[in-house]
N, C-alpha and C positions, 0 to 999 in steps of 0.2 A: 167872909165865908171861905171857910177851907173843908178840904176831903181829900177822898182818894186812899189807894193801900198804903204810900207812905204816913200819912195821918190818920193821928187817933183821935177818936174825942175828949180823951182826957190833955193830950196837948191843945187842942182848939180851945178847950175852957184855959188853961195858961196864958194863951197869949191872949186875951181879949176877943176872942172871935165870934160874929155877931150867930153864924150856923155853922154846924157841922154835916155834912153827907160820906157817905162810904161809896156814893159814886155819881157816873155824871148824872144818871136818870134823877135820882132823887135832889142831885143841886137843881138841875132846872126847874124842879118844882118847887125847892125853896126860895129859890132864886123870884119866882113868880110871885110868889106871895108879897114875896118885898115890895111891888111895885102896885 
């Protein structure tokens, strides 16, 4: 799982990344799902 303003989602899909977020709120909710 990568995000943030340095990343895009088009480099997350490059390197193999399982999600992508544009910040922390939305990782923690991706993040939850995972589990």
């Amino acid at each position: 799982m990568v995000g943030g303003a340095p990343i895009t989602s088009e480099f997350a899909k490059q390197i193999g990344a399982d999600a992508y977020t544009a910040d922390a709120a939305s990782a923690a909710q991706v993040a939850k799902s995972f589990v």
